[in-house]
SESE-483350 format. One record per atom (N, C-alpha, C): x, y, z. Coordinates in steps of 0.2 Angstrom, whole numbers, plus 2048, in hexadecimal, padded with zeros to 3 digits. Layout:
# residues N
XYZ...
//
This chain:
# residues 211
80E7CB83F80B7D283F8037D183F8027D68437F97D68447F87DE8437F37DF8407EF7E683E7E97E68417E57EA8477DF7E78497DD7EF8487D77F08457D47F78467CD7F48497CB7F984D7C77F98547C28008527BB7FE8507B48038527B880B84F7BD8098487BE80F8447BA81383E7B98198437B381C83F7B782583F7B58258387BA82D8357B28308327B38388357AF83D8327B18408307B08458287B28498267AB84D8247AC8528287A68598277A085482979F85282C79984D83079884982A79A84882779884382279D83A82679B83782579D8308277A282E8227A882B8217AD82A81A7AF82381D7AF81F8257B181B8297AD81982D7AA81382D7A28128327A580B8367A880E83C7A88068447A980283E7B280583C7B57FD8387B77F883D7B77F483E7BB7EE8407BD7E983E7C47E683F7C87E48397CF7E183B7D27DB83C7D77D783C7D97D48367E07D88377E67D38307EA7D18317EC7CC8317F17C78337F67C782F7FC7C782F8037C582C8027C18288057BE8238047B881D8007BA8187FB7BE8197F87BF8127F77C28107F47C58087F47CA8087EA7CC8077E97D180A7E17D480A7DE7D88047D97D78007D77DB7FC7D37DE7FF7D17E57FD7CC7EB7FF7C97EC7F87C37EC7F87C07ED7EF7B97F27F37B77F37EE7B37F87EF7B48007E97AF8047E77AB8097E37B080D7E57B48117E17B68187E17B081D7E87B581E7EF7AF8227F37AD81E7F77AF8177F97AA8127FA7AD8138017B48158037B98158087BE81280A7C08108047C58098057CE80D8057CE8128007D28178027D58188087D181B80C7CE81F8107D18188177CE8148177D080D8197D980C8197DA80B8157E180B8147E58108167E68178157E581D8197E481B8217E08188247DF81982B7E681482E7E580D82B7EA80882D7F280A82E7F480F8287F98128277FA81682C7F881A8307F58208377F78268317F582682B7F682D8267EE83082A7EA82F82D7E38338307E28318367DE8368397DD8368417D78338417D482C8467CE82D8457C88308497C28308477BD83384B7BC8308527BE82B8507BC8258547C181E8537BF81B8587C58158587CB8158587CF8118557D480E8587DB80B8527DE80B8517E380584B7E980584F7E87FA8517ED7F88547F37F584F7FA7F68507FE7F384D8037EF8508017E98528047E18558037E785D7FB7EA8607FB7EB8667FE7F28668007F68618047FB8647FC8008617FA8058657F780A8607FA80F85C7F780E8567F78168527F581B8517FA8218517F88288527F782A8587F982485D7F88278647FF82486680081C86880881D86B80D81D86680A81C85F81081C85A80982085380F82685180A82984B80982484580D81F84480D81D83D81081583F80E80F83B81080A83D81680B83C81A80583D82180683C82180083582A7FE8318277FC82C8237F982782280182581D80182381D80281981B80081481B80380D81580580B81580D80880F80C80680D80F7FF80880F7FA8078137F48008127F47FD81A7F77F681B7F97F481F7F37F181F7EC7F28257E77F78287E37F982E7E27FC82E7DD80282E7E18098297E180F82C7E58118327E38168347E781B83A7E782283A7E782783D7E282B83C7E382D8437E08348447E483984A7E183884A7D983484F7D483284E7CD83E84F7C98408547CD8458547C884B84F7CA84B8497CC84F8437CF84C83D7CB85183B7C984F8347C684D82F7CD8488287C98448257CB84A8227D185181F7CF85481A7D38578217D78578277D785A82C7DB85682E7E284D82C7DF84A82F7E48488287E984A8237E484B81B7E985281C7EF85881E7EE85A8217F085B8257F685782A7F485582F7FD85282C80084C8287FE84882180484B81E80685081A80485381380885781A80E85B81D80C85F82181185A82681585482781485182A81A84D82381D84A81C81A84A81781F84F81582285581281D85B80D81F85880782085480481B8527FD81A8547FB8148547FE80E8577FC80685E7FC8058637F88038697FC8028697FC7F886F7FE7F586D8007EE86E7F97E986E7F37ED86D7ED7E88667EE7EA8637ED7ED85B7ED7EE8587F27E985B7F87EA8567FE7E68577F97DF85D7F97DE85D7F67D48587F17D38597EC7D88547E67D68507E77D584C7E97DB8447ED7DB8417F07D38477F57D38447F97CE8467F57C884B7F17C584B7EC7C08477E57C08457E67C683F7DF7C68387E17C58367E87C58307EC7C28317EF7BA8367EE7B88367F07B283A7F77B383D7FB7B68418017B78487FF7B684B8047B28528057B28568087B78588057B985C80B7BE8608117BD8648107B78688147B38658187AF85E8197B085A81F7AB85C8257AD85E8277A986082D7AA85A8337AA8548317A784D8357A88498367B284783B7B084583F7B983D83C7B983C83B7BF83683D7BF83183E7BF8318447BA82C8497B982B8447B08308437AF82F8407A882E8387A682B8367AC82A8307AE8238317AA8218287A881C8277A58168257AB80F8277AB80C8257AF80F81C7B480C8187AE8128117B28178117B381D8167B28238167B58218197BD81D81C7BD81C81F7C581981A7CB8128177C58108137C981580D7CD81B80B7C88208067C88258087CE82780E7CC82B8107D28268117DB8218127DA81C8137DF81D80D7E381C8077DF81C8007E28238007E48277FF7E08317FE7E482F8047EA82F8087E982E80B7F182E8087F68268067F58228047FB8257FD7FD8297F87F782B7F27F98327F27FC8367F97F983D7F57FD83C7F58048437F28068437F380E8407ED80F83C7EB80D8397E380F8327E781482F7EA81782B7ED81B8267E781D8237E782381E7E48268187E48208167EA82280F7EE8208107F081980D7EF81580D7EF80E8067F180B8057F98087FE7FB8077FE7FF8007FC7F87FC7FA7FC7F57F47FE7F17F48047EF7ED8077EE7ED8057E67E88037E27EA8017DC7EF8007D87F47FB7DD7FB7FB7D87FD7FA7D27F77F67CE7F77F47C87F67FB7C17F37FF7C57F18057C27F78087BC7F48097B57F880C7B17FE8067AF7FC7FE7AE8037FB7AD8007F67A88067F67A58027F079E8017E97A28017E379F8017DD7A28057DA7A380C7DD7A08137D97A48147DA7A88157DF7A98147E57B080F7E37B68097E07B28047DE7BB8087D87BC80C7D37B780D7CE7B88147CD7BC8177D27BB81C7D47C181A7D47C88167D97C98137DC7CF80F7D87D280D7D27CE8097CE7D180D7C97D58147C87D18187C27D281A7C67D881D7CC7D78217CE7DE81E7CE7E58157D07E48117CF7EA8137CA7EA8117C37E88107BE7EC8167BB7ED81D7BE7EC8237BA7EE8247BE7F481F7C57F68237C87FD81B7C48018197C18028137BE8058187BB80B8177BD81281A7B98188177B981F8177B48218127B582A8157BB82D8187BE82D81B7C482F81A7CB82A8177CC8278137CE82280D7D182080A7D68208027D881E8027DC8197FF7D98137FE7DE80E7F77E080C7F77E48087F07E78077EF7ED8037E97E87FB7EB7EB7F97E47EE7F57E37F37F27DC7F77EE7DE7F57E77D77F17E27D97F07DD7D17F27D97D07F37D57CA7F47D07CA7EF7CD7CE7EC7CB7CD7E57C57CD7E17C97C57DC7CB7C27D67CE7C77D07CD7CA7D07C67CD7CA7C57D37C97C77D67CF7C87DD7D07C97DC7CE7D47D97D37D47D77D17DA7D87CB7DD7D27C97DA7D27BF7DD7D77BC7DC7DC7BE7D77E37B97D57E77BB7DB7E87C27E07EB7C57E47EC7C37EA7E57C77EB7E27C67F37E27C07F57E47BE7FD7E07B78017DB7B98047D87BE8057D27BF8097D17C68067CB7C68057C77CE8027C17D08057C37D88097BE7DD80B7BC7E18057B37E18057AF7E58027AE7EB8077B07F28037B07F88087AB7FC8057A57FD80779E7FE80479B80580979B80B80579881080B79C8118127A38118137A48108187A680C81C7A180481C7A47FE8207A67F981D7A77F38217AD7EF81F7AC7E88207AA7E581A7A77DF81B7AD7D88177AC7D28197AE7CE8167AC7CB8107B17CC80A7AE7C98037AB7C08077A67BD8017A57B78037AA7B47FF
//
């Protein structure tokens, strides 16, 4: 898989939020984006996804464009922010409607996923009554079953004790494949470095290579 963004530049109210990003990701690894709250890296992640139109440029997936010949890559996983789910359906209920509106998961996948994050399957609890890290936790089984190409997580570690990053960490790097691009938003530099194989600093809009 190849992800090639081309001279992508996003206005919002003439404010600049996206400046002539230009940008190659290759399959096999995974990419870190670091950067300031504001800084664009969101917003970045958002574009690759075709979740925005942009002002300018381009976002190529293995040559196909997006938002033009195709709205949305195709296998694709994502948790850009706070996820959403059905508030009165349990967590493995609303895993459930996913696999069946993709038809990539069947339901030993949803149980693993969610037992190999620390979820029950059998919770009887909805939701709405889920603990921050349970949402966060169900966010990532989302975005991972089905095995997806495109893999885009926006601070997934957020809200999870340290046996829980230690999971999420092990899961990343056992879905790491040449056929595979993941990408992910992290605030913890350490956590980061142990992550990422290559890391973009997204600073005021542009997109530069960490050294």
């Amino acid at each position: 898989m190849e992800i090639r963004v081309e001279k992508y530049t996003k206005y919002i109210r003439k404010r600049i939020i996206l400046n002539d990003i230009n940008l190659v990701l290759e399959g096999g690894y995974i990419y870190g984006f670091r950067g300031i709250n504001g800084s664009g890296k969101t917003m970045l992640m958002r574009a690759i996804a075709g979740m925005i139109t942009p002002s300018k440029g381009s976002v190529y997936v293995d040559g196909v464009k997006v938002r033009s010949t195709r709205a949305y890559p195709t296998s694709i996983g994502v948790l850009i922010e706070n996820p959403t789910f059905l508030k009165e359906h349990t967590g493995y209920q609303n895993l459930q409607l996913l696999a069946k509106l993709s038809g990539q998961a069947d339901d030993r996948e949803i149980r693993d996923t969610m037992m190999y994050l620390g979820l029950a399957p059998e919770d009887k609890r909805t939701y709405r009554e889920y603990s921050l890290g349970m949402r966060q936790k169900l966010g990532i089984a989302a975005a991972v079953m089905g095995g997806p190409r495109l893999i885009i997580l926006d601070e997934p570690i957020n809200a999870l004790d340290e046996e829980s990053v230690q999971r999420v960490r092990e899961l990343l790097i056992s879905l790491k494949d040449e056929d595979r691009v993941m990408i992910i938003a992290c605030h913890d530099r350490e956590e980061m470095d142990r992550l990422a194989d290559r890391i973009y600093m997204i600073e005021a809009g542009e997109c530069r290579k960490a050294p």
